[in-house]
N, C-alpha and C positions, 0 to 999 in steps of 0.2 A: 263877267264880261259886260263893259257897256256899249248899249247897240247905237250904233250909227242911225239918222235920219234917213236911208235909205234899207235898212235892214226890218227900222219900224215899219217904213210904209211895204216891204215885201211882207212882213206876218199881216197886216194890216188886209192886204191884198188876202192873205188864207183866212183870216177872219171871214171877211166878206165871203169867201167858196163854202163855208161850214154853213153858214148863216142860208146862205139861199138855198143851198140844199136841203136843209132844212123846211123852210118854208115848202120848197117842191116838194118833198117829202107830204108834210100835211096837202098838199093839195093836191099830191094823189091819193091821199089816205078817205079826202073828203070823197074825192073821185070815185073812190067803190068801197064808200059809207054803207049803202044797199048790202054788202054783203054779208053773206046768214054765220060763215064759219073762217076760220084760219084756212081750209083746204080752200074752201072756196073765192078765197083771197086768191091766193096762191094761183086759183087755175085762171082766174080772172086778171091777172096781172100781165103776164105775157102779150098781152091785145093793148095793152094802155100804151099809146105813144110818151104820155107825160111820163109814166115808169121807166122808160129807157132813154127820155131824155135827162129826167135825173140823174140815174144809173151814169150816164158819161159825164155831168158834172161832176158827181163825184169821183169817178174814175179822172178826171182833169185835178182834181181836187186832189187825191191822191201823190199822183204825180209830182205835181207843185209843192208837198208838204215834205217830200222825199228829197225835193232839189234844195229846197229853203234847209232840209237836217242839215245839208253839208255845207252850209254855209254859216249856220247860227249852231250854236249847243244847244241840244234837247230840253237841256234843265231852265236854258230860258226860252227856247220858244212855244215849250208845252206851257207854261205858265199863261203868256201874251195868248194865246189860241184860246184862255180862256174868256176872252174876253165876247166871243158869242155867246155865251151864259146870259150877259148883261144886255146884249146886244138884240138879241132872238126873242126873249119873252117882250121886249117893246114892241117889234113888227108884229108879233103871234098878236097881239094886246091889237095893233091896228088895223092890220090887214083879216082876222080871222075875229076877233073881236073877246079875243080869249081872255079872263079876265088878271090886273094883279093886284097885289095887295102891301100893305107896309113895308111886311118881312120880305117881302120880295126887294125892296129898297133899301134897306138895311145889309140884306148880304149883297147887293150891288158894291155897296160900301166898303163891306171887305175884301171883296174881289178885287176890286179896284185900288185898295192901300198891298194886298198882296203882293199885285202885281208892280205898283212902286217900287215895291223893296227891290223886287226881281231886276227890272228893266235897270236901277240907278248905281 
């Protein structure tokens, strides 16, 4: 299947939901860094507003990925959704200061000729 200009920019749009979820994700994780165990995650979590506003991103997220299946085939849109891979360790890298490294640019590389093949 080749995707339409508007079929890109709908996975493009799920891109972007994975991707910030993500990011929230770490930034509740920074959020309760303090914490000594897994239970203690766990019981501290429930109290975090950031935790349940994520939680409905990705429950938005969800949803959206379910609408877009019936519209695009799995086989190419799970490929394209990879493209927060590529996308996520640069913000991680900006916003968090996380670090990357060659090999990190090099499988950008391949991610990104894979996904060629898929999309054309």
């Amino acid at each position: 299947m080749k995707l339409d200009l508007s079929n890109i920019l709908l996975l493009l749009g799920y891109v972007l939901f994975m991707v910030l979820g993500q990011i929230a994700f770490k930034y509740v994780a920074k959020e309760l860094a303090s914490s000594a165990s897994l239970i203690d995650t766990a019981m501290r979590l429930p109290f975090s507003m950031s935790f349940w506003a994520t939680g409905a991103l990705y429950g938005l997220s969800m949803i959206y990925w379910i609408w877009l299946l019936s519209r695009i085939p799995l086989t190419v849109a799970y490929p394209f959704a990879s493209l927060s891979i590529i996308i996520l360790p640069i913000l991680s890298w900006a916003i968090y200061s996380e670090p990357l490294s060659i090999k990190y640019f090099l499988g950008v590389s391949l991610v990104l000729s894979g996904i060629a093949l898929v999309i054309t």
